[in-house]
N, CA, C and O atoms as a DFTB+ gen file, in Angstrom:
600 C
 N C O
     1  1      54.148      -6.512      50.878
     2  2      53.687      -5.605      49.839
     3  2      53.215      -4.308      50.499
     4  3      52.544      -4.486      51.515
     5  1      53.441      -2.959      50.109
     6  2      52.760      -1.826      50.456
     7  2      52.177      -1.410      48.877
     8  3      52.550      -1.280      47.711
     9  1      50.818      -1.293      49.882
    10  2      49.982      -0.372      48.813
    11  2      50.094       0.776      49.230
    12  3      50.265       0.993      50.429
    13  1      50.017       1.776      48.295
    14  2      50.388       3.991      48.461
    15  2      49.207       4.573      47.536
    16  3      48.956       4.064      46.444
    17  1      48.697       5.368      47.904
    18  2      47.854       6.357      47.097
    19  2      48.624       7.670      47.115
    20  3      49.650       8.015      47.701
    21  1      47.811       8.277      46.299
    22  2      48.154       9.737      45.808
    23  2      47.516      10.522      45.084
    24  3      47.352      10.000      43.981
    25  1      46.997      11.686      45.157
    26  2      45.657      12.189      44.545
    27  2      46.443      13.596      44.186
    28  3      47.128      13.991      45.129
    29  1      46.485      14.538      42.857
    30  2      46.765      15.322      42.775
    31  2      45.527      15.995      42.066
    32  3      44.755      15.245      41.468
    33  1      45.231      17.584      42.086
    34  2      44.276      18.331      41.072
    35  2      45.328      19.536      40.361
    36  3      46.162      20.296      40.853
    37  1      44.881      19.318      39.070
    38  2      45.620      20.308      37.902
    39  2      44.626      21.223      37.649
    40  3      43.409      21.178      37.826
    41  1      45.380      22.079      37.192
    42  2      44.153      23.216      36.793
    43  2      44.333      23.471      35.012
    44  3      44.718      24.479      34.420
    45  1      43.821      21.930      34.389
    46  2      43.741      21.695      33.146
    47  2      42.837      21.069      32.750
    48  3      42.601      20.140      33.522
    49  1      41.793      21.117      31.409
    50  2      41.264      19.966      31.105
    51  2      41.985      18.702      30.921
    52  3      43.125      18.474      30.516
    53  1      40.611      17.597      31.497
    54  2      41.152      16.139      31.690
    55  2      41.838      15.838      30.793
    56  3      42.816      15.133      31.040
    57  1      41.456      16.454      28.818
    58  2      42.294      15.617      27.712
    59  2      43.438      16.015      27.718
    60  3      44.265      15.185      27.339
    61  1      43.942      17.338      28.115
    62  2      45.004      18.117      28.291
    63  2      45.932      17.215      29.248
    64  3      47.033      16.813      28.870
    65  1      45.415      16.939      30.477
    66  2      45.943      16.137      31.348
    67  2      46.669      15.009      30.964
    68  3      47.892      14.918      30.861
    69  1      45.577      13.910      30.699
    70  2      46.051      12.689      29.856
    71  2      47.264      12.869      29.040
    72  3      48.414      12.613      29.398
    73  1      46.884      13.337      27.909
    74  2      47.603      13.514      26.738
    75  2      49.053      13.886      27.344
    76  3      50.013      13.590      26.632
    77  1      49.256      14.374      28.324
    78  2      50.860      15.221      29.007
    79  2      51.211      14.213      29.886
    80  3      52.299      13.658      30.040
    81  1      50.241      14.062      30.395
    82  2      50.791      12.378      31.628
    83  2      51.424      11.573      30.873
    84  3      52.572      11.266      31.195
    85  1      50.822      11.023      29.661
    86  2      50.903       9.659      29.172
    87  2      51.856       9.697      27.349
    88  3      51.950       8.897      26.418
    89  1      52.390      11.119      27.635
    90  2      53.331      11.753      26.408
    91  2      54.598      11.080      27.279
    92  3      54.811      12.037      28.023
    93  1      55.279      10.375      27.555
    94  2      56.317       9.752      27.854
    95  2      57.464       9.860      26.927
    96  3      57.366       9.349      25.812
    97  1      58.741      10.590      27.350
    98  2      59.547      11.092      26.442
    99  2      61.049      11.063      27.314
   100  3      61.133      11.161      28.539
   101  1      61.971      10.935      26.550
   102  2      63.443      10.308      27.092
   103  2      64.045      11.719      27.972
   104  3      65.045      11.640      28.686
   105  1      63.222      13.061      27.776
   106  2      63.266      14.473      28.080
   107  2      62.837      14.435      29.822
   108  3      63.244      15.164      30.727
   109  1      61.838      13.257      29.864
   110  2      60.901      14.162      31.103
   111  2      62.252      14.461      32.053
   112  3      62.589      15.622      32.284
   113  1      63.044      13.244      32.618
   114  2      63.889      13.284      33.473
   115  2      64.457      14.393      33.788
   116  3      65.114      14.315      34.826
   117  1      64.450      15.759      33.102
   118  2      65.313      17.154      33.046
   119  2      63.610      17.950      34.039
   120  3      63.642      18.867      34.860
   121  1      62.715      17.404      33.693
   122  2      62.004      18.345      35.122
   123  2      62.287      17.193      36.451
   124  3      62.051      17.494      37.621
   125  1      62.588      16.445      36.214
   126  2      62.647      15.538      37.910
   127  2      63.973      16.055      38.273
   128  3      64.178      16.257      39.470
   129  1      65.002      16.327      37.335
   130  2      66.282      16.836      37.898
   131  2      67.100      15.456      37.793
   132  3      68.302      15.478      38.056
   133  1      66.645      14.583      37.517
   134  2      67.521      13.058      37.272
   135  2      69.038      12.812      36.432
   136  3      69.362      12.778      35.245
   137  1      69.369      12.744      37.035
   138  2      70.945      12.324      35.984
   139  2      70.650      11.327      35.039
   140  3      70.996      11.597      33.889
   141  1      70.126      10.296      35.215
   142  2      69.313       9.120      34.090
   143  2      68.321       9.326      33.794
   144  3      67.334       9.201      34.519
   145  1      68.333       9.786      32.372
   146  2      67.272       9.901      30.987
   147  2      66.577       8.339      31.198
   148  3      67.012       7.288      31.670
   149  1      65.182       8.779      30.556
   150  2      64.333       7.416      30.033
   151  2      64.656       7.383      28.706
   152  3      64.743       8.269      27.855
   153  1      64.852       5.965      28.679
   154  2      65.332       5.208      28.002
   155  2      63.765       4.421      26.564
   156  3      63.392       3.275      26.817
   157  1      63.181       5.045      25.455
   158  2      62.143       4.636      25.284
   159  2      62.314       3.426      24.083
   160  3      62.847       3.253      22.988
   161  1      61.499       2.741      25.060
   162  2      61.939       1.379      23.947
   163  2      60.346       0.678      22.886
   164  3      60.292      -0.257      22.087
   165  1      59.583       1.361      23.231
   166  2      58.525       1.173      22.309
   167  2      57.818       2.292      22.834
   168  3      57.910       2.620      24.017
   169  1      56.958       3.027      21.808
   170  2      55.640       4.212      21.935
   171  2      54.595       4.148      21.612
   172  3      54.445       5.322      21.950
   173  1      53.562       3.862      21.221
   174  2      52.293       3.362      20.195
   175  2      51.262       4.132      20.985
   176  3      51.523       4.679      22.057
   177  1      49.924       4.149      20.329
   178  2      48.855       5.167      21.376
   179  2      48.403       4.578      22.317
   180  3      47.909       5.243      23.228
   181  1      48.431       2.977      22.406
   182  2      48.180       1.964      23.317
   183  2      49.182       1.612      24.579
   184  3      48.847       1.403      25.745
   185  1      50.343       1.607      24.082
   186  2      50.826       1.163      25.303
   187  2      52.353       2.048      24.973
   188  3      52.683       2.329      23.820
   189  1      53.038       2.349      25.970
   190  2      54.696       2.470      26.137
   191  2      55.556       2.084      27.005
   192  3      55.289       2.288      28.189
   193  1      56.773       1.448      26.657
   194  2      57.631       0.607      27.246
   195  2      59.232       1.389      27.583
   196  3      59.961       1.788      26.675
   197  1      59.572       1.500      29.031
   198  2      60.816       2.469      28.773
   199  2      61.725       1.998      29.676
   200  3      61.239       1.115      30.382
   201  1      62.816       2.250      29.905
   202  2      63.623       1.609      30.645
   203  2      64.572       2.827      31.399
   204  3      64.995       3.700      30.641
   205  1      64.855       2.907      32.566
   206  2      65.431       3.965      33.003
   207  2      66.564       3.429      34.757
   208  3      66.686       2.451      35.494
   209  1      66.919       4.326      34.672
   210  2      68.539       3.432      36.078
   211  2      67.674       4.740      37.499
   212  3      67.096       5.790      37.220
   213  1      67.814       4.364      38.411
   214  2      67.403       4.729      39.776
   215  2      68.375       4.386      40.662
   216  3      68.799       3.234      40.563
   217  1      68.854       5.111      41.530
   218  2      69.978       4.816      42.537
   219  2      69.236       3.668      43.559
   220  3      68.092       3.867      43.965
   221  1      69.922       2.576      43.892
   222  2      69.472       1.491      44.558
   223  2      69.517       1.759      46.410
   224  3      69.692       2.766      47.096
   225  1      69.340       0.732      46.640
   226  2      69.306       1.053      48.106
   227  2      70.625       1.047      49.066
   228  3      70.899       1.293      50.241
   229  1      71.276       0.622      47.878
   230  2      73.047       0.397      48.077
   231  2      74.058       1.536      47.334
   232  3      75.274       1.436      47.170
   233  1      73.019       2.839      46.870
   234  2      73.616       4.171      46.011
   235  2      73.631       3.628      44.654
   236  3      73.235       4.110      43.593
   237  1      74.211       2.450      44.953
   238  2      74.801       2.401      42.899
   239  2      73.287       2.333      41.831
   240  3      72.288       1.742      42.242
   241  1      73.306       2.842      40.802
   242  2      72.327       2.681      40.022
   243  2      72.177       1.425      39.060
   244  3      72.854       0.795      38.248
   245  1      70.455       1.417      39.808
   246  2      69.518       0.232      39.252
   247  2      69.056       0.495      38.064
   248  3      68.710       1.637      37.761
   249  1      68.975      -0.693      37.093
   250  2      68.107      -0.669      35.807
   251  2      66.385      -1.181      36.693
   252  3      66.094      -1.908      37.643
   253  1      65.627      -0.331      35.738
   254  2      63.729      -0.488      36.036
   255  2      63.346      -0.267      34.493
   256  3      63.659       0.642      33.724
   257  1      62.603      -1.352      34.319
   258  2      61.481      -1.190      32.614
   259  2      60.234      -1.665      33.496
   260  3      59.950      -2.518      34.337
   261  1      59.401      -0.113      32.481
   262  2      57.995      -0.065      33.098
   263  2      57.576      -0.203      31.823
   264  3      58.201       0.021      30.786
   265  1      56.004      -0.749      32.040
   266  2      55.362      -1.030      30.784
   267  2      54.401      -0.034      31.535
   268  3      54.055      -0.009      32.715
   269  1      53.992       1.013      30.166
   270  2      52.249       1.547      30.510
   271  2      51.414       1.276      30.173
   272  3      51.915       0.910      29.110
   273  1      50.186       1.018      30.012
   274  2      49.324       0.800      28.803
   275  2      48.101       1.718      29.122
   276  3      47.828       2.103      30.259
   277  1      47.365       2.037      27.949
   278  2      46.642       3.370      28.095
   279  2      45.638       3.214      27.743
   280  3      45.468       2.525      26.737
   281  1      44.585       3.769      28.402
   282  2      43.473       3.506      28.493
   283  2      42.705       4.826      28.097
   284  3      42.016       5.406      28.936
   285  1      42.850       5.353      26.629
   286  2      42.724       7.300      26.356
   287  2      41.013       6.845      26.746
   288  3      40.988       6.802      27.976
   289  1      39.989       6.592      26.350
   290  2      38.735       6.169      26.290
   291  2      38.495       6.356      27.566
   292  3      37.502       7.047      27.795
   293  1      38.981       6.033      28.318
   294  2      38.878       6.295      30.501
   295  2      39.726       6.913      31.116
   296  3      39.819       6.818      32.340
   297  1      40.607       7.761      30.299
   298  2      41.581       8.658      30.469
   299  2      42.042       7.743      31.874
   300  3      41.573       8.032      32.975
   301  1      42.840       6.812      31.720
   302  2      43.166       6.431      32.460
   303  2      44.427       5.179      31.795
   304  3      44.331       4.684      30.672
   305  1      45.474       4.882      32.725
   306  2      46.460       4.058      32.328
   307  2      46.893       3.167      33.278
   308  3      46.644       3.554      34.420
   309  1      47.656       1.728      33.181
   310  2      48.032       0.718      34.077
   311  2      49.874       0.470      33.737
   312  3      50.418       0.023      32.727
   313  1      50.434       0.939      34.959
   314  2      52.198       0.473      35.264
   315  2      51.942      -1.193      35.753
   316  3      51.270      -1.984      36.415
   317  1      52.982      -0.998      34.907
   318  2      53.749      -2.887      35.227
   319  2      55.190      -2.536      35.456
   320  3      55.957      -2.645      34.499
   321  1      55.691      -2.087      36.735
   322  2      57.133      -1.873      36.546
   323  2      57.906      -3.229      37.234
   324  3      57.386      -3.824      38.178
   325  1      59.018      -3.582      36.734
   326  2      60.286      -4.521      36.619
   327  2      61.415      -3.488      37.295
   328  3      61.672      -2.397      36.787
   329  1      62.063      -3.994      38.534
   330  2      63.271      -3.743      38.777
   331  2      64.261      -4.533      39.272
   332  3      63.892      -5.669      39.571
   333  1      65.348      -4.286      39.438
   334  2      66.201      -5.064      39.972
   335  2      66.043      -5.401      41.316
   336  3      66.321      -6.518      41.753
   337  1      65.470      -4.191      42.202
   338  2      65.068      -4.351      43.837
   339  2      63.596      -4.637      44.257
   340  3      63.229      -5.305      45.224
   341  1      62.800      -3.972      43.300
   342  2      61.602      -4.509      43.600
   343  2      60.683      -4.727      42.154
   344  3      61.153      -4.889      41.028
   345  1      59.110      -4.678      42.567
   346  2      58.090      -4.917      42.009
   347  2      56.952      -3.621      42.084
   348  3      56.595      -3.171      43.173
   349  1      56.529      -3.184      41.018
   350  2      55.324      -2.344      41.138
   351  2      54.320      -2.302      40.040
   352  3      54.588      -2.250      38.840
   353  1      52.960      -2.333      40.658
   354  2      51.803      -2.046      39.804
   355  2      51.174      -0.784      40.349
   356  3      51.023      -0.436      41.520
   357  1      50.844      -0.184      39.226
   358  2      49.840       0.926      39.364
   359  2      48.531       1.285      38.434
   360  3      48.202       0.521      37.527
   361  1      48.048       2.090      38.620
   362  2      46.688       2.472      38.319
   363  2      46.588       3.852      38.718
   364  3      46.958       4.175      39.846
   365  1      45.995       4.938      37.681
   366  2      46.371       5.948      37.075
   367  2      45.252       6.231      36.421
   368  3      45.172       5.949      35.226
   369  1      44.047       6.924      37.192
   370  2      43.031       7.806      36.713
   371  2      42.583       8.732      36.987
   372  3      42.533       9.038      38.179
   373  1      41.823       9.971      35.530
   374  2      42.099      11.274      35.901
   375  2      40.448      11.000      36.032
   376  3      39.841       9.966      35.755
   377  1      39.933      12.244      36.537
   378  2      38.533      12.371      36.669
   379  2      38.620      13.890      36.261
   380  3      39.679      14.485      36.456
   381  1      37.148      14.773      35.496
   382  2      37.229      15.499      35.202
   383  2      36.360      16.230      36.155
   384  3      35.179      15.891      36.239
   385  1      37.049      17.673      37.237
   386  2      36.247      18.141      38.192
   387  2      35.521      19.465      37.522
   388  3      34.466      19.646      38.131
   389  1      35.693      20.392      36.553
   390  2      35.234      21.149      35.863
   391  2      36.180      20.963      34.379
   392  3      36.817      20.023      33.904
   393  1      35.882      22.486      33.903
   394  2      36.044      22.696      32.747
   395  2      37.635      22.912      32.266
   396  3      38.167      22.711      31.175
   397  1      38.080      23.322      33.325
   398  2      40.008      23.370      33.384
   399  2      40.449      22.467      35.134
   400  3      41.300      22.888      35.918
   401  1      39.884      21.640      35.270
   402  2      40.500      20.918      36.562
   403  2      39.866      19.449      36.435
   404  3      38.767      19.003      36.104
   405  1      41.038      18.936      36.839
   406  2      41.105      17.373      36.604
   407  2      42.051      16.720      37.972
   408  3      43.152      17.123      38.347
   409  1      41.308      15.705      38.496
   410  2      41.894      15.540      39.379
   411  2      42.929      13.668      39.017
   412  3      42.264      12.791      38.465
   413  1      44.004      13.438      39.289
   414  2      44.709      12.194      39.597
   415  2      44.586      11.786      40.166
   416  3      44.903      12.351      41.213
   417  1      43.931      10.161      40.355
   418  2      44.083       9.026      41.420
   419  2      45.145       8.326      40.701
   420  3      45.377       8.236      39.496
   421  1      46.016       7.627      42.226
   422  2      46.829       6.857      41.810
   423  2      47.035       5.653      43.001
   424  3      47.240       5.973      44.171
   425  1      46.938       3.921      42.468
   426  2      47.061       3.703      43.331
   427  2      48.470       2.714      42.782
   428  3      48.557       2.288      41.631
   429  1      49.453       2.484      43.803
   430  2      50.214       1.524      43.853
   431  2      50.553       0.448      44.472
   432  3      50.674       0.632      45.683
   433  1      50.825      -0.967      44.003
   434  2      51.195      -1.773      44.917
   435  2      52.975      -1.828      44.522
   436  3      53.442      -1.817      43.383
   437  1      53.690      -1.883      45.715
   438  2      54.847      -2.181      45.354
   439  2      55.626      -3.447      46.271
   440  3      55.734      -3.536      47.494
   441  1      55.937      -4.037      45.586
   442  2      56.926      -5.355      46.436
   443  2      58.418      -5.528      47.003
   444  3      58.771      -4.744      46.122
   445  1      58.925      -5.656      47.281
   446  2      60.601      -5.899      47.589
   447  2      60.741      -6.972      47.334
   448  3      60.016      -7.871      47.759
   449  1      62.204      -7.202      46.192
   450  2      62.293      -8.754      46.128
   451  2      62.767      -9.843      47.536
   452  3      62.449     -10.974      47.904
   453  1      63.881      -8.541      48.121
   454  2      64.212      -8.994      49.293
   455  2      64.512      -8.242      50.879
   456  3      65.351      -7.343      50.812
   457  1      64.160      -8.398      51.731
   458  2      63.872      -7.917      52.857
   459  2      62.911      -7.035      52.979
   460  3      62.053      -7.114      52.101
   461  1      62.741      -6.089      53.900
   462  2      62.233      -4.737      53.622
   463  2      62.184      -3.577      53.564
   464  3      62.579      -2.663      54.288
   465  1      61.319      -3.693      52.027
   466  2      61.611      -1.901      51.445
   467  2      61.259      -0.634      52.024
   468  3      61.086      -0.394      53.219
   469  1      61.192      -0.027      51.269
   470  2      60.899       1.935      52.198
   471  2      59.253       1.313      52.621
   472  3      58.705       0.326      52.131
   473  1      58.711       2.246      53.680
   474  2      57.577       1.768      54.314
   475  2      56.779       2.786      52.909
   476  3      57.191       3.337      51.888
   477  1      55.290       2.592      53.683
   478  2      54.298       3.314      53.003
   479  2      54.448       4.724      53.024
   480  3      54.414       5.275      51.924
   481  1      54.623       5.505      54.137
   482  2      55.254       6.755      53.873
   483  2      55.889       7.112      53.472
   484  3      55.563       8.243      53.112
   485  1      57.644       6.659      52.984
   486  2      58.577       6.902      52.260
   487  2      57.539       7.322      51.020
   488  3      57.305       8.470      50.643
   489  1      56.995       6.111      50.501
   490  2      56.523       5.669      49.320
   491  2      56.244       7.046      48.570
   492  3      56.738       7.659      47.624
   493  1      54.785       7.288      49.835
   494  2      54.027       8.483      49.335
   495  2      54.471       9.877      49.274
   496  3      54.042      10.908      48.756
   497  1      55.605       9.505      50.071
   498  2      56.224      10.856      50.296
   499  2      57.141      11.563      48.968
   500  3      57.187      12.680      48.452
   501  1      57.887      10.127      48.724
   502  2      58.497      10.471      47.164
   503  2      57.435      10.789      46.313
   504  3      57.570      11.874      45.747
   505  1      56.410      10.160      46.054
   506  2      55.563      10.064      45.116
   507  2      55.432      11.492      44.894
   508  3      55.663      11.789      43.721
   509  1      55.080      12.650      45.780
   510  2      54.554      13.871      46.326
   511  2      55.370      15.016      45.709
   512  3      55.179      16.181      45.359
   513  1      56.715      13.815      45.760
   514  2      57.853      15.233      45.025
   515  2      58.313      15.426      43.969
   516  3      59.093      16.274      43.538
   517  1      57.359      13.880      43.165
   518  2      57.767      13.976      42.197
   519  2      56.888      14.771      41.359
   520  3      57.186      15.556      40.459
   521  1      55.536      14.365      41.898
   522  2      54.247      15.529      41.479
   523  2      54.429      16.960      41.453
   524  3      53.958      17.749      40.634
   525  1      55.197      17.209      42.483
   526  2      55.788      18.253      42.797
   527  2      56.105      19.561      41.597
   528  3      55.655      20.661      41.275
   529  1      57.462      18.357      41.123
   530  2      57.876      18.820      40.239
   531  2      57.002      18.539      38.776
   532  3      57.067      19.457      37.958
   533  1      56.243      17.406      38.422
   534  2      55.636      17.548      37.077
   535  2      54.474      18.457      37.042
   536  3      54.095      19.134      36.087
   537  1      54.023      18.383      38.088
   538  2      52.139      19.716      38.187
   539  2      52.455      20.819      37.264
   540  3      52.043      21.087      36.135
   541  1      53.666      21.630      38.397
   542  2      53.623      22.962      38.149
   543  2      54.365      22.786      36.472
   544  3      54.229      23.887      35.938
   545  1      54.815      22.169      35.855
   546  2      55.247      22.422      34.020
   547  2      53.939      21.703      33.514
   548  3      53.464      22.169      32.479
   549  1      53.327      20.700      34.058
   550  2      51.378      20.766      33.285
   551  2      51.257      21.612      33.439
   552  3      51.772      22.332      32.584
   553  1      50.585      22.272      34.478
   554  2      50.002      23.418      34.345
   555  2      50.639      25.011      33.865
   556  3      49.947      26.008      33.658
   557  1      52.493      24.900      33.735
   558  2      52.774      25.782      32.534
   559  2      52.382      25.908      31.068
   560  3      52.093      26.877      30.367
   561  1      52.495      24.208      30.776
   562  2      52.736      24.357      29.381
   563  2      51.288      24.294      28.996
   564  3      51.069      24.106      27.800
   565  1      50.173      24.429      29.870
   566  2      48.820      24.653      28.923
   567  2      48.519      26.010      29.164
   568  3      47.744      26.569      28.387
   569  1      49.006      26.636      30.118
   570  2      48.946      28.158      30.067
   571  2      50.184      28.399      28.817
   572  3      49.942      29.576      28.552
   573  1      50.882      28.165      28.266
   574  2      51.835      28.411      27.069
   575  2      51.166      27.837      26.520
   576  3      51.802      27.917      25.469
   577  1      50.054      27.049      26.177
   578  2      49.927      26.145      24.569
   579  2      50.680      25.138      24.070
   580  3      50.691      24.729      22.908
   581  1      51.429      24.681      25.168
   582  2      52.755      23.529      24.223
   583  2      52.240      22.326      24.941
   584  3      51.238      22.425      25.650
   585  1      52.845      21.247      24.800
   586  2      52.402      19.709      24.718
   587  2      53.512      19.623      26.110
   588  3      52.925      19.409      27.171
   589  1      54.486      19.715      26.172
   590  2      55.914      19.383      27.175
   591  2      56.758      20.307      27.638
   592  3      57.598      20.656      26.808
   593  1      56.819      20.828      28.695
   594  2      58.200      21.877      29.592
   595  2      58.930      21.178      29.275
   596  3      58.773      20.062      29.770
   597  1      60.168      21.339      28.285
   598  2      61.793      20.559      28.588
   599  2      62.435      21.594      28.015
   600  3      63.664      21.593      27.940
């Protein structure tokens, strides 16, 4: 098992934050640059369930369904992801550092069903780019007023 952290700060309020993190939409994939859309198979204010393909460790693309469940009250949420190659849990809380900045903890455990997977650095390293790319459209679309960059 590798556990990965990852800490990002937005320059948004925390509800602002939440509310855009945990807006899960079949769209986001067009800021990651992904050829495979999420796939949403349940939405509710409590929890969301989605299913989406990831290139495997063999190129060809993997099916993954993640469950979220949301925790708006602790601005905070829990991954249960299912894949074909591995296993992951996470944990996903914002803390509020002022009045427009909020910072992300994130921690993950992830498993391999078989042999072994990318180390802990890979891990964090993807993790980094994917932040990468979602930060900077948070922190557009509350300088625009809108809910989602797509």
């Amino acid at each position: 098992m590798v556990v990965y952290r990852y800490t990002r700060v937005f320059d948004v309020p925390i509800k602002f934050a939440f509310n855009w993190c945990t807006d899960y939409s079949s769209e986001d994939s067009k800021i990651l640059g992904s050829k495979y859309p999420r796939i949403i198979l349940e939405k509710t204010k409590k929890r969301v369930v989605y299913a989406s393909y990831k290139n495997g460790s063999d190129g060809k693309p993997k099916l993954a369904v993640r469950v979220v469940t949301l925790y708006p009250a602790t601005y905070s949420w829990h991954l249960d992801y299912f894949a074909e190659e591995d296993l992951e849990l996470g944990e996903y809380k914002l803390t509020k550092l002022g009045k427009n900045k909020t910072k992300l903890d994130m921690t993950l455990k992830n498993r391999w069903k078989q042999g072994e997977g990318p180390s802990k650095e890979k891990f964090e390293s993807e993790t980094k780019n994917v932040w990468d790319k979602f930060a900077p459209a948070l922190e557009r679309d509350y300088v625009m007023g809108s809910t989602r960059s797509i």
